[in-house]
Biopython code that builds the backbone (N, CA, C, O; Angstrom):
import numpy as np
from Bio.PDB.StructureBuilder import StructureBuilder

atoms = [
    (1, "UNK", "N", (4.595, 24.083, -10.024)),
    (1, "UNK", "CA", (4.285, 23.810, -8.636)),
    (1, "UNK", "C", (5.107, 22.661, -8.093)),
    (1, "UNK", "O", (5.580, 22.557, -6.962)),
    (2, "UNK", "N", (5.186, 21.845, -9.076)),
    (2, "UNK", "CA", (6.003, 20.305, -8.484)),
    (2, "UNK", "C", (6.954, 20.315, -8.981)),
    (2, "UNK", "O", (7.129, 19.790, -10.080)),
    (3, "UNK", "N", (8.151, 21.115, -8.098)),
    (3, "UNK", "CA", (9.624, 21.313, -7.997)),
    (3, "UNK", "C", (10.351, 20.390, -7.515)),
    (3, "UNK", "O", (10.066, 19.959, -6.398)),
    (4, "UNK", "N", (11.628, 19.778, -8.337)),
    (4, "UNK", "CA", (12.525, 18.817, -7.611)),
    (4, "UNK", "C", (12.900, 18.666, -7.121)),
    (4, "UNK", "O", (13.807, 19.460, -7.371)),
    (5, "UNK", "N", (13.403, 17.871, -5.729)),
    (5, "UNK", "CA", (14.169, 18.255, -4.265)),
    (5, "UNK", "C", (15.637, 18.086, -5.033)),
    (5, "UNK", "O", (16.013, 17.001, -5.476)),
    (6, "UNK", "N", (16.395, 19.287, -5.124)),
    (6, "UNK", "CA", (17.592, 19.276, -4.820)),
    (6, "UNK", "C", (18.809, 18.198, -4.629)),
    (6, "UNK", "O", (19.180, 18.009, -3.471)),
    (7, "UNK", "N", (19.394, 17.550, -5.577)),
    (7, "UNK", "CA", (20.410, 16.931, -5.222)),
    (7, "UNK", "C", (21.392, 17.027, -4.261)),
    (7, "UNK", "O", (21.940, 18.127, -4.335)),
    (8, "UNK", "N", (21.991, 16.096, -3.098)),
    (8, "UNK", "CA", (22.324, 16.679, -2.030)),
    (8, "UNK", "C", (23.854, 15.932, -3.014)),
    (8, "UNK", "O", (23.889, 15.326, -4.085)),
    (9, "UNK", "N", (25.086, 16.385, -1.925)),
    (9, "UNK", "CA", (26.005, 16.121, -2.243)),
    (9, "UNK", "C", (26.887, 14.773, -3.090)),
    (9, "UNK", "O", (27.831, 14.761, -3.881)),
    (10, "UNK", "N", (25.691, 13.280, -2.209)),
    (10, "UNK", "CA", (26.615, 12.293, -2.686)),
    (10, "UNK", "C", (25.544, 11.708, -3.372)),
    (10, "UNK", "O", (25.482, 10.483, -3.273)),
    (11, "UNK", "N", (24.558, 12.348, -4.143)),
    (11, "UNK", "CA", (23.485, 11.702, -4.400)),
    (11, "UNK", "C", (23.445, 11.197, -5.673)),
    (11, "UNK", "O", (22.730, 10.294, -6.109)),
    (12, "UNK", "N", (24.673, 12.172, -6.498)),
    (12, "UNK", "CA", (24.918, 11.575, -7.475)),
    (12, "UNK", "C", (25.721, 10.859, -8.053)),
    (12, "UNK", "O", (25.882, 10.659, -9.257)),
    (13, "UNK", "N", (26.460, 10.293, -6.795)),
    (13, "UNK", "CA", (27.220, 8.705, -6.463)),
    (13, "UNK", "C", (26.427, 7.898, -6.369)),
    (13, "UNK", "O", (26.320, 6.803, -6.922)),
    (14, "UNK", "N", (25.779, 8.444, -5.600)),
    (14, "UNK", "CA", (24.145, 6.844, -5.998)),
    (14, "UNK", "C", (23.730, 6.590, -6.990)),
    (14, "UNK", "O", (23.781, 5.408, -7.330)),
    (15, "UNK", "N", (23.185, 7.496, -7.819)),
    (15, "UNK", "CA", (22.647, 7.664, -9.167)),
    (15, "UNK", "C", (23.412, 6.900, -9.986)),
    (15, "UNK", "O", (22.845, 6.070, -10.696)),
    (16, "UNK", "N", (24.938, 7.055, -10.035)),
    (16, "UNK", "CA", (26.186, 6.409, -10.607)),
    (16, "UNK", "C", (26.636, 5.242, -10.369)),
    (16, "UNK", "O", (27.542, 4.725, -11.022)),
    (17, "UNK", "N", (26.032, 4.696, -9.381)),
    (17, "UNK", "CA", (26.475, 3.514, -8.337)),
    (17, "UNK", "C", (25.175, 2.798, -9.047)),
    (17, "UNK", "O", (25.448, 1.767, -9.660)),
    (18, "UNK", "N", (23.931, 3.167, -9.046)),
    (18, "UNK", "CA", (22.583, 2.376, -9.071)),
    (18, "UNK", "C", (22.625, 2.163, -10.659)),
    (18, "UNK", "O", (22.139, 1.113, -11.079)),
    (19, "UNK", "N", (23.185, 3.103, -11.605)),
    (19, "UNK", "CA", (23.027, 3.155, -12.762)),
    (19, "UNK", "C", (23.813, 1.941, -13.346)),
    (19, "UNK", "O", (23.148, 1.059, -13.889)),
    (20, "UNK", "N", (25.417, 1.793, -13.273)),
    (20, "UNK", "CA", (26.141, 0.650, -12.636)),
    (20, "UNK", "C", (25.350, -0.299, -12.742)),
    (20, "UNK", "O", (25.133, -1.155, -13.600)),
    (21, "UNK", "N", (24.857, 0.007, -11.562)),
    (21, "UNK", "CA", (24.353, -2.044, -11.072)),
    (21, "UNK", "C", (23.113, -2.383, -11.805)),
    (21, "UNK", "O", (22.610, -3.506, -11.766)),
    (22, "UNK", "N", (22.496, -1.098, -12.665)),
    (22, "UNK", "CA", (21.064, -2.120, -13.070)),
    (22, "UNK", "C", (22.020, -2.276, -14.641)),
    (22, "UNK", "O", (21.588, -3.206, -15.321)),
    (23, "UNK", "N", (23.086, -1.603, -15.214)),
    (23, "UNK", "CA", (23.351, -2.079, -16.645)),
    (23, "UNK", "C", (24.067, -3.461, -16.064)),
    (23, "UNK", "O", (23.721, -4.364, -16.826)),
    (24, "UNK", "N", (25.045, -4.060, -14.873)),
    (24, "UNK", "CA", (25.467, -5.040, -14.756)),
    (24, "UNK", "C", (24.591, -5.870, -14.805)),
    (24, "UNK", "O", (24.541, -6.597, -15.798)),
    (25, "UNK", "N", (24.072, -5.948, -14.234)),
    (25, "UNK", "CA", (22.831, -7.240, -13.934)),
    (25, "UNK", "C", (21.837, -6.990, -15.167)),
    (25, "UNK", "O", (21.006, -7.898, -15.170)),
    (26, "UNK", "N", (21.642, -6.155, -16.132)),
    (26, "UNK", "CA", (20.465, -6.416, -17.246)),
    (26, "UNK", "C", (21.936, -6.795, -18.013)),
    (26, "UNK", "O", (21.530, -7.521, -18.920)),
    (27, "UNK", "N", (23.164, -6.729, -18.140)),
    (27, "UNK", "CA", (23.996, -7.402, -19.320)),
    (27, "UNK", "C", (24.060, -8.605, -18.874)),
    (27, "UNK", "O", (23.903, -9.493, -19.712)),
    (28, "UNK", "N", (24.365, -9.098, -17.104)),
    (28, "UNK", "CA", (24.382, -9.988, -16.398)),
    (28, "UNK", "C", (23.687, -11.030, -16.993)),
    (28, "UNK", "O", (24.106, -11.968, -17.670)),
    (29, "UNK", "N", (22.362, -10.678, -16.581)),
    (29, "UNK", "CA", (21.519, -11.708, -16.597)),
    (29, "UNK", "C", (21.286, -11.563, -18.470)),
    (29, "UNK", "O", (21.170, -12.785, -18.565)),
    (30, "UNK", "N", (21.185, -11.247, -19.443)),
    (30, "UNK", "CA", (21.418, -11.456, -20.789)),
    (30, "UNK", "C", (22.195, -12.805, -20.897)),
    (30, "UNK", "O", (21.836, -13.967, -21.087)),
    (31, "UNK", "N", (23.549, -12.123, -20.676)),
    (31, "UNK", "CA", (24.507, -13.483, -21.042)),
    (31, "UNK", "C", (24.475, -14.457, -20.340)),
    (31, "UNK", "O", (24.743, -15.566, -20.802)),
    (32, "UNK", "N", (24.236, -14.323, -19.427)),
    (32, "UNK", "CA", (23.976, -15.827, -18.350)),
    (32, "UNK", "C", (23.283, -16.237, -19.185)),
    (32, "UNK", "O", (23.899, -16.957, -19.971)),
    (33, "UNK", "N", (21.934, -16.082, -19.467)),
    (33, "UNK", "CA", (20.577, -16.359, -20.372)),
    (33, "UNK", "C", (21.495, -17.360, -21.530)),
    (33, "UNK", "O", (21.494, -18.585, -21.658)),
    (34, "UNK", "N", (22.234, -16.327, -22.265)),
    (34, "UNK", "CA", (22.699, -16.789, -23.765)),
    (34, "UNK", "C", (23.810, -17.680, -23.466)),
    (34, "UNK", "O", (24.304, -18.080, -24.521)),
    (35, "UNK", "N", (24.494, -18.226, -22.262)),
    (35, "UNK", "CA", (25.334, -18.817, -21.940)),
    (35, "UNK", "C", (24.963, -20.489, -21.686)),
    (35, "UNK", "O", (25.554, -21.569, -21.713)),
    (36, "UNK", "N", (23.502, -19.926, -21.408)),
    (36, "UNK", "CA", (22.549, -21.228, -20.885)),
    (36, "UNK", "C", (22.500, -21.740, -19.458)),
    (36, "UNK", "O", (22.474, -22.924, -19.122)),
    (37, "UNK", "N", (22.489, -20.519, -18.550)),
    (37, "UNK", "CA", (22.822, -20.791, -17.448)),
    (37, "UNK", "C", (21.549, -19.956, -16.721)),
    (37, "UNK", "O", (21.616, -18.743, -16.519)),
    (38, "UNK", "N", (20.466, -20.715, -16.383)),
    (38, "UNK", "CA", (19.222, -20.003, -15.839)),
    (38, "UNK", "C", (19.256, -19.483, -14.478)),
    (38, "UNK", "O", (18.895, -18.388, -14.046)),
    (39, "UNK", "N", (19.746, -20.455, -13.914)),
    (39, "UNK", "CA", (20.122, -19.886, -12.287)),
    (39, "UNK", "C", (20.694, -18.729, -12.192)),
    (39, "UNK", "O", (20.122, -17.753, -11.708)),
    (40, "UNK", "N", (21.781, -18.713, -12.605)),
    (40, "UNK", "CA", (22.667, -17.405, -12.694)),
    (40, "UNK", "C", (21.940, -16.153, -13.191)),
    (40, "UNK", "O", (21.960, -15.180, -12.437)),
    (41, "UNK", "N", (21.166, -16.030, -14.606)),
    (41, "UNK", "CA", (20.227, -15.208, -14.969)),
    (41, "UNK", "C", (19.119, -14.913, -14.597)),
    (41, "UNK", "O", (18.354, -13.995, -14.891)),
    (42, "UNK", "N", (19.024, -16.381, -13.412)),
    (42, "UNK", "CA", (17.370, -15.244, -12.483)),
    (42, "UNK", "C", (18.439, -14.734, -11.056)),
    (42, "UNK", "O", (17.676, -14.416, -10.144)),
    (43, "UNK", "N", (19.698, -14.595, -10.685)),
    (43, "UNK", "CA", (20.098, -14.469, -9.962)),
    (43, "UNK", "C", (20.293, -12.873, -10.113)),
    (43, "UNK", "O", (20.131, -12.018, -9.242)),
    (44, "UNK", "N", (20.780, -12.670, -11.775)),
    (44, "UNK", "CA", (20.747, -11.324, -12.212)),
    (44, "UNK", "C", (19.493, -10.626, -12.212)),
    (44, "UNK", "O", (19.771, -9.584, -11.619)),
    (45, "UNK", "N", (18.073, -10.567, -12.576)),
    (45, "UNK", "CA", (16.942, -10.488, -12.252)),
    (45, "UNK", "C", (16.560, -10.323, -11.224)),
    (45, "UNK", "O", (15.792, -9.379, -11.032)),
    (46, "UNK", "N", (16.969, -11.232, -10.087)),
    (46, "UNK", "CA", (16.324, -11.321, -9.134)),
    (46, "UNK", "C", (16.867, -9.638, -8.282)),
    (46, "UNK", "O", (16.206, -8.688, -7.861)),
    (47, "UNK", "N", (18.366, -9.925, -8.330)),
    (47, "UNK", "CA", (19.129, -8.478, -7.866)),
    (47, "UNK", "C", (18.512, -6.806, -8.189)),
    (47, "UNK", "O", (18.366, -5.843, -7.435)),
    (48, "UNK", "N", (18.207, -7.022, -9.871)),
    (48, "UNK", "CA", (16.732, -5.812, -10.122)),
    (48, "UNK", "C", (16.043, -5.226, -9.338)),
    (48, "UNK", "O", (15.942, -4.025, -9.087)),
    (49, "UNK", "N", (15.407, -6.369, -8.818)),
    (49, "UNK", "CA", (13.989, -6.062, -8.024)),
    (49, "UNK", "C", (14.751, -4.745, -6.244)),
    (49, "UNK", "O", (14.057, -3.802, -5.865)),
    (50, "UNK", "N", (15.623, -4.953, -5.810)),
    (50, "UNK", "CA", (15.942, -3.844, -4.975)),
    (50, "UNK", "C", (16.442, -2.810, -5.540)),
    (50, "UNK", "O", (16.746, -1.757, -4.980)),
    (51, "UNK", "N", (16.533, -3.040, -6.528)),
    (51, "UNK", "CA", (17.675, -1.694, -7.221)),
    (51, "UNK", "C", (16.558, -0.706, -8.012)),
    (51, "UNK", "O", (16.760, 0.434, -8.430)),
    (52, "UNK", "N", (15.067, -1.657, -8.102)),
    (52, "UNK", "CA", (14.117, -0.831, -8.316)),
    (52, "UNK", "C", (13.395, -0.304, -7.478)),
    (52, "UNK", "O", (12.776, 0.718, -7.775)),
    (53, "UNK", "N", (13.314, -0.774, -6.437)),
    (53, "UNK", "CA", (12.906, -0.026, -5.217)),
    (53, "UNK", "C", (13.688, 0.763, -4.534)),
    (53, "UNK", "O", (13.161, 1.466, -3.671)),
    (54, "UNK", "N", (14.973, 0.832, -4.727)),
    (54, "UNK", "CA", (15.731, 1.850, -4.545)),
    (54, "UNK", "C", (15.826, 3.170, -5.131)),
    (54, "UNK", "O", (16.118, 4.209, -4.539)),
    (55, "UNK", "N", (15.500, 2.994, -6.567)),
    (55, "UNK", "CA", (15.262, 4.125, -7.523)),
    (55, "UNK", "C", (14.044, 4.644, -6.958)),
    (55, "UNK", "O", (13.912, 5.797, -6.548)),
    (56, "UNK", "N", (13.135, 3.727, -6.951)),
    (56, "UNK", "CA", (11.550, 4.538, -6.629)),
    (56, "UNK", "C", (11.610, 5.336, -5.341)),
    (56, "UNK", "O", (11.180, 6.489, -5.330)),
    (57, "UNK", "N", (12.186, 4.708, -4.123)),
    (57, "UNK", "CA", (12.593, 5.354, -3.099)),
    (57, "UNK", "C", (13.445, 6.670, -2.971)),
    (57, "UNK", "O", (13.125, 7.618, -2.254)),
    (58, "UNK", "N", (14.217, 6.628, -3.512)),
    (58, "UNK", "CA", (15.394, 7.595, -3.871)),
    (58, "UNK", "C", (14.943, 9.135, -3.324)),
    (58, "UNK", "O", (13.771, 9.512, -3.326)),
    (59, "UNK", "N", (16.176, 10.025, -2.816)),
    (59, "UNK", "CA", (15.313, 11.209, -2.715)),
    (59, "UNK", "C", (15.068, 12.110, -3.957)),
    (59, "UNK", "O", (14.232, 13.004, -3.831)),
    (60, "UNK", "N", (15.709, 11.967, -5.136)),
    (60, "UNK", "CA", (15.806, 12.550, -6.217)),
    (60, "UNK", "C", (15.014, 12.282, -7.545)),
    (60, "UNK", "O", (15.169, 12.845, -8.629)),
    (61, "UNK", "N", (13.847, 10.977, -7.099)),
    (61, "UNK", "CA", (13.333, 10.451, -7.451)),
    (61, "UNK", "C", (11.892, 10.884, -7.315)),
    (61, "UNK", "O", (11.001, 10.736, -8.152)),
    (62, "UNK", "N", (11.803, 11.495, -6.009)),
    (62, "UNK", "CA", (10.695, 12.254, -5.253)),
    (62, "UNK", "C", (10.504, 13.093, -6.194)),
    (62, "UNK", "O", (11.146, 13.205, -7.238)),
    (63, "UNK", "N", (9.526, 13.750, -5.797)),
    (63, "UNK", "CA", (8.947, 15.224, -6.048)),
    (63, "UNK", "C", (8.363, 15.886, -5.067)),
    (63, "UNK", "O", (7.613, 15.192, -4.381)),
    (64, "UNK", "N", (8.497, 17.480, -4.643)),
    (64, "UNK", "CA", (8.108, 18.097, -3.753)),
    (64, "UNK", "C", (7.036, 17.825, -4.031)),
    (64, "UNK", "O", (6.843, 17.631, -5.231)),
    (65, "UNK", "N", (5.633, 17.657, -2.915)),
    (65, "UNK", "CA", (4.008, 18.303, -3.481)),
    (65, "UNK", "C", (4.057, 19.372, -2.365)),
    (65, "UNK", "O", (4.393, 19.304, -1.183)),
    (66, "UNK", "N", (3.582, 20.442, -3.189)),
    (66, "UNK", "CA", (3.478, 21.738, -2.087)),
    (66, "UNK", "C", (1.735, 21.589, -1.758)),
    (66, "UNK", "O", (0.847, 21.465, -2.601)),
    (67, "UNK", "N", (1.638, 21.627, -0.759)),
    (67, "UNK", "CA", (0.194, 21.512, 0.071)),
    (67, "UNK", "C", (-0.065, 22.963, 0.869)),
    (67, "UNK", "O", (0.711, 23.631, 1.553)),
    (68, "UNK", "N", (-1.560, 23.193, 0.484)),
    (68, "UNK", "CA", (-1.596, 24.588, 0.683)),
    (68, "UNK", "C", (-1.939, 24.039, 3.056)),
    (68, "UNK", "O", (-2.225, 23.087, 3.781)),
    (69, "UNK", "N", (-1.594, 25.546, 3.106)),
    (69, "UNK", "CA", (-1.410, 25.700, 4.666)),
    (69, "UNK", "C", (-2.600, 25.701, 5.705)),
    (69, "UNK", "O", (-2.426, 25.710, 6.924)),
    (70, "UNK", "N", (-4.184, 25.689, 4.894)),
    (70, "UNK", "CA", (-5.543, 25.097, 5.446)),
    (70, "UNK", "C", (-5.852, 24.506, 4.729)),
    (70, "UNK", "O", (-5.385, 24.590, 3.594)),
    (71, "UNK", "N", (-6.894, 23.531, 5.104)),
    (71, "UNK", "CA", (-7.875, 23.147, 4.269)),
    (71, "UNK", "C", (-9.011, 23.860, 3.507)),
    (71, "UNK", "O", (-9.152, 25.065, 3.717)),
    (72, "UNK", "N", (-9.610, 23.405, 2.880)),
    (72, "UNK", "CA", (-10.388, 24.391, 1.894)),
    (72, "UNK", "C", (-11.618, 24.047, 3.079)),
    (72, "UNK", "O", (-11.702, 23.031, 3.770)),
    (73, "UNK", "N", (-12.306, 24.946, 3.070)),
    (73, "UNK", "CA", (-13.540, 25.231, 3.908)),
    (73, "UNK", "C", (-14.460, 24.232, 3.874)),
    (73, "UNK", "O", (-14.929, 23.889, 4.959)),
    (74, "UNK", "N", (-14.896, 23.584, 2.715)),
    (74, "UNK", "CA", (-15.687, 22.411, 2.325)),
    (74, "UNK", "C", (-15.058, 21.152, 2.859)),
    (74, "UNK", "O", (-15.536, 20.021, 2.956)),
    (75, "UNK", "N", (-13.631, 21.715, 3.249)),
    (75, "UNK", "CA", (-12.860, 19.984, 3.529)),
    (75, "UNK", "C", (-13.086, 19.653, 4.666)),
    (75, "UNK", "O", (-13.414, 18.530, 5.049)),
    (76, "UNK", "N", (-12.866, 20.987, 5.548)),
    (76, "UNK", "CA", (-12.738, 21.074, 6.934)),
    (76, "UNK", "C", (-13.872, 20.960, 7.601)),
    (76, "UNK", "O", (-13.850, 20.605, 8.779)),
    (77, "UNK", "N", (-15.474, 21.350, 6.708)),
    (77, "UNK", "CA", (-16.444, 21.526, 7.457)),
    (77, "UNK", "C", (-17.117, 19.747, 7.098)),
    (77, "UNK", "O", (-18.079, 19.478, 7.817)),
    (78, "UNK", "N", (-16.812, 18.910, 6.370)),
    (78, "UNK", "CA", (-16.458, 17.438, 6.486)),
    (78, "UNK", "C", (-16.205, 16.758, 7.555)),
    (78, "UNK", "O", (-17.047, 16.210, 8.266)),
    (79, "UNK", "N", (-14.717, 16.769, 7.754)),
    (79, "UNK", "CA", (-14.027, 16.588, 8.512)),
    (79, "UNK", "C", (-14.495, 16.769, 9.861)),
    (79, "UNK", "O", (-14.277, 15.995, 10.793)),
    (80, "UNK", "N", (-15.228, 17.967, 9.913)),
    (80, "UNK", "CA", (-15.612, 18.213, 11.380)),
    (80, "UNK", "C", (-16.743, 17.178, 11.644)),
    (80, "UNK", "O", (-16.716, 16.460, 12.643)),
    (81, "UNK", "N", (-17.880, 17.115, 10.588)),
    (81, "UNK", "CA", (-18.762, 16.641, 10.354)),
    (81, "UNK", "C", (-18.356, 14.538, 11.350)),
    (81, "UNK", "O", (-18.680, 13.904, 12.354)),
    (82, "UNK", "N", (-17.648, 14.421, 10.324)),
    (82, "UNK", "CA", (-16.974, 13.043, 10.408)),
    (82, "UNK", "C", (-16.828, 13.031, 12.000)),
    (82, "UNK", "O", (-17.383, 12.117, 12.611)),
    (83, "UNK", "N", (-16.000, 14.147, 12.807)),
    (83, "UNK", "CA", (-15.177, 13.756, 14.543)),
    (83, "UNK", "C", (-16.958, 13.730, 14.516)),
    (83, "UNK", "O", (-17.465, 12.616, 14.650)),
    (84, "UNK", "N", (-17.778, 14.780, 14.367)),
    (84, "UNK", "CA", (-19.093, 14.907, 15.459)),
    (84, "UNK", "C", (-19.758, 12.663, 15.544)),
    (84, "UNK", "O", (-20.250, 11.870, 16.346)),
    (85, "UNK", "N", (-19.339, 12.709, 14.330)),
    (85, "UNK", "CA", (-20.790, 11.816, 14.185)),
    (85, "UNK", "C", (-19.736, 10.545, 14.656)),
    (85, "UNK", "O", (-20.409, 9.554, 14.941)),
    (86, "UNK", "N", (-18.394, 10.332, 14.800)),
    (86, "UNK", "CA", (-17.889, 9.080, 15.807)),
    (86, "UNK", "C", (-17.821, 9.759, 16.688)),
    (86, "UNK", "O", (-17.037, 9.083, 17.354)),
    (87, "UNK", "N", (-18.000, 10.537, 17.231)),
    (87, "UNK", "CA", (-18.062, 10.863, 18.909)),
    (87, "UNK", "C", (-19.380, 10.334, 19.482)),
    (87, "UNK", "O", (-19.459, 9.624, 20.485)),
    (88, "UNK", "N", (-20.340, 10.731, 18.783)),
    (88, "UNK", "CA", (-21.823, 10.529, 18.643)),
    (88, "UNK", "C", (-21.805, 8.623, 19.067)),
    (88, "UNK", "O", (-22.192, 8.073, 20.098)),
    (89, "UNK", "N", (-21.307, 8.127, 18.037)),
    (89, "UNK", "CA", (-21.221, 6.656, 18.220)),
    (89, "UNK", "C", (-20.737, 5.980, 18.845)),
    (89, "UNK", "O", (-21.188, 4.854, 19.056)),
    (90, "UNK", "N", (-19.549, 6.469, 19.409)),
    (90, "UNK", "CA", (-18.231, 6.515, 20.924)),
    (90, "UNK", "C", (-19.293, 6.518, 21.991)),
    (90, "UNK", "O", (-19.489, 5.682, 22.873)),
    (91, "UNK", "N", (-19.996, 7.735, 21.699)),
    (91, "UNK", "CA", (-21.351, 7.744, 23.026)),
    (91, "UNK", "C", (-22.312, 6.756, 23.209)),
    (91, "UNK", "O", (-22.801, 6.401, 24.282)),
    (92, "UNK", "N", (-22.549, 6.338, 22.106)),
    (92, "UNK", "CA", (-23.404, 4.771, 22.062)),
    (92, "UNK", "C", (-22.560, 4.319, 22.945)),
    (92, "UNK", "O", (-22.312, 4.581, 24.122)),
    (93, "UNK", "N", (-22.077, 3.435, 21.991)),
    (93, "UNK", "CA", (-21.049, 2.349, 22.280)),
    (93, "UNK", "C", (-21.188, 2.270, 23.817)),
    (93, "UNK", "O", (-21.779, 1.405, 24.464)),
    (94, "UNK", "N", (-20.327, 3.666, 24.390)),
    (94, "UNK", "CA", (-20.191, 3.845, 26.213)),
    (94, "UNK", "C", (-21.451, 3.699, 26.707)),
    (94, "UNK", "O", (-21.359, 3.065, 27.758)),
    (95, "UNK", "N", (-22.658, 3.992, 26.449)),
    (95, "UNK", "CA", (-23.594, 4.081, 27.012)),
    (95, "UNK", "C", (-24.332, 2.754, 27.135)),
    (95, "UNK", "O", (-25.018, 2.318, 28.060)),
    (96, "UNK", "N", (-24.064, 2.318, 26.156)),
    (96, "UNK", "CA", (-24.515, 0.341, 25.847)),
    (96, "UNK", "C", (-23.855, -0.366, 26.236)),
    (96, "UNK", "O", (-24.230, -1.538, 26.200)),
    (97, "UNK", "N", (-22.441, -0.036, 26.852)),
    (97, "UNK", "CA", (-21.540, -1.045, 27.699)),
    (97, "UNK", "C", (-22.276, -0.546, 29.378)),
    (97, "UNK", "O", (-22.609, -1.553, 30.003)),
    (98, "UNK", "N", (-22.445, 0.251, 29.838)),
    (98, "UNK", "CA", (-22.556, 0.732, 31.216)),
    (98, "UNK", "C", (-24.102, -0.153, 30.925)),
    (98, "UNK", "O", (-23.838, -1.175, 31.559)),
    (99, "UNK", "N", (-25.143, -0.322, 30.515)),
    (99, "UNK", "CA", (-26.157, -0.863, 30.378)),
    (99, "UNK", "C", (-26.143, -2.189, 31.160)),
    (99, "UNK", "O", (-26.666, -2.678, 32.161)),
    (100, "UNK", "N", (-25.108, -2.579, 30.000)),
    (100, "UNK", "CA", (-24.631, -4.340, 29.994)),
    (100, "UNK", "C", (-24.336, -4.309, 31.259)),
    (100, "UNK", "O", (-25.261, -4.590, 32.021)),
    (101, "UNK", "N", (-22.929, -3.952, 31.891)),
    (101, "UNK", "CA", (-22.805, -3.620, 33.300)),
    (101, "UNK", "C", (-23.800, -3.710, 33.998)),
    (101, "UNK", "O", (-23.997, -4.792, 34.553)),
    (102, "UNK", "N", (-24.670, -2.701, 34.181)),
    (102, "UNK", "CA", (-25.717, -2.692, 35.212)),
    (102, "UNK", "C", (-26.325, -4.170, 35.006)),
    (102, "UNK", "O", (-26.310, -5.173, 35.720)),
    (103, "UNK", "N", (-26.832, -3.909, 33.819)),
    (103, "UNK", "CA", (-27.591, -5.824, 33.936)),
    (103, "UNK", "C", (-26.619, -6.239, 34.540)),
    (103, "UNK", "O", (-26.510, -5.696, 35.639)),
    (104, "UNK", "N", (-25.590, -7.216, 34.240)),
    (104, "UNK", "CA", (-24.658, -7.725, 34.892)),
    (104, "UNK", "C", (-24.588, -8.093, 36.169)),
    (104, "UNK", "O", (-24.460, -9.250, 36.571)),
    (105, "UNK", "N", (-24.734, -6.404, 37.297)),
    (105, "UNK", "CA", (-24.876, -6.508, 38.273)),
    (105, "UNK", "C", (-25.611, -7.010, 39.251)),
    (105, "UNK", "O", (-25.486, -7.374, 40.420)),
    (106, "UNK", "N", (-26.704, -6.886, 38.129)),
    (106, "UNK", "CA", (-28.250, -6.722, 38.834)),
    (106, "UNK", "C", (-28.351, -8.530, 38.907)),
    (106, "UNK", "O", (-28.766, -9.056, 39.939)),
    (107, "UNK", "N", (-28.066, -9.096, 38.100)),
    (107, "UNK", "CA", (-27.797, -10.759, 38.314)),
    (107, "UNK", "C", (-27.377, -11.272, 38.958)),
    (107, "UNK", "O", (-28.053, -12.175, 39.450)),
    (108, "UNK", "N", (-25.973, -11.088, 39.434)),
    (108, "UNK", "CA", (-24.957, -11.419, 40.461)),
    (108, "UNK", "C", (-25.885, -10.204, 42.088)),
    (108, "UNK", "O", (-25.459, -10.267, 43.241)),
    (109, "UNK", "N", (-26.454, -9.771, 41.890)),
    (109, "UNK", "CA", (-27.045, -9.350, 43.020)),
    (109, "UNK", "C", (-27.966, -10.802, 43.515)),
    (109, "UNK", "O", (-27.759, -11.593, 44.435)),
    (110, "UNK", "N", (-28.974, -10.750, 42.541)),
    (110, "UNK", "CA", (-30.198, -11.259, 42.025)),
    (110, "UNK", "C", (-30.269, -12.571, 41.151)),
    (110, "UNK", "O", (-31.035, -12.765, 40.207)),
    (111, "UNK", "N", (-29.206, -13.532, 41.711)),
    (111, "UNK", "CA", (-29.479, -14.661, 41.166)),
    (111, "UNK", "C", (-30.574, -15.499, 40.418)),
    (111, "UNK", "O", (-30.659, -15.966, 39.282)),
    (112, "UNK", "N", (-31.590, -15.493, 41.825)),
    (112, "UNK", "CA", (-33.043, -15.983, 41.711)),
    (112, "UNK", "C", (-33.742, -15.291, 40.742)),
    (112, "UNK", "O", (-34.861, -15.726, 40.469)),
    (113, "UNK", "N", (-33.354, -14.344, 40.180)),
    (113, "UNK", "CA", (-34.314, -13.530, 39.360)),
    (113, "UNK", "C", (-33.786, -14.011, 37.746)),
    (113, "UNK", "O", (-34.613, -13.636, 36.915)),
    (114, "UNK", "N", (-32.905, -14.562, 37.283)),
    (114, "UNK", "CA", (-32.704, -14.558, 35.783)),
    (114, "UNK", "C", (-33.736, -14.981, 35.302)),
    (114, "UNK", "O", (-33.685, -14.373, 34.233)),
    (115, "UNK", "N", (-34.786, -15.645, 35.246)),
    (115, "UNK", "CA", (-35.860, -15.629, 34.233)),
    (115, "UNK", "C", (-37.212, -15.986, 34.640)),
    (115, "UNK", "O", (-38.126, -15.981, 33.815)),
]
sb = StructureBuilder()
sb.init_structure("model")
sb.init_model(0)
sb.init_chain("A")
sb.init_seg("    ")
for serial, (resi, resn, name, xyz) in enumerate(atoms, 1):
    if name == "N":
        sb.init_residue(resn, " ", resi, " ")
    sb.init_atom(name, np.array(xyz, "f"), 0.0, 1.0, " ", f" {name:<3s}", serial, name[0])
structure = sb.get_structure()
């Protein structure tokens, strides 16, 4: 079911390019290390961290998920469930602001009357 998207043309210049840069920087930062030079070896390290989010990102990295074309009946009759009952509460909500309002009004009418 979980088929690979297709390598597109230059994708495996990337692959070649990314592969490259994580052996530079893991030999990089090694010998810096063994050279005694820490800066330089978290500099190599530090460079990692996009080149791993690049891999994870990658399109070849992906995987199709094939998702069926409805929901399963139990999902949908949820789901419906869920819009009814915030609509339901949407209707509060509106109905308890127009309230407030009216009080509101009825004050600024009716000064003398607040308590």
């Amino acid at each position: 079911m979980n088929e690979e998207i297709p390598m597109t043309r230059g994708s495996w210049r990337w692959r070649v390019g990314l592969a490259l840069f994580t052996v530079i920087n893991v030999g990089g930062a090694a010998y810096a290390a063994w050279m005694g030079e820490p800066i330089h070896a978290a500099v190599h390290v530090a460079l990692l961290a996009p080149t791993y989010m690049v891999w994870r990102r990658a399109p070849w990295a992906r995987r199709q998920d094939v998702t069926p074309a409805q929901l399963p009946d139990e999902r949908l009759e949820y789901l419906q469930q869920s819009v009814d009952v915030i609509a339901l509460e949407v209707e509060r909500i509106g109905e308890a602001q127009r309230f407030n309002d009216k009080l509101r009004a009825e004050r600024v009418e009716n000064p003398e009357r607040e308590r």
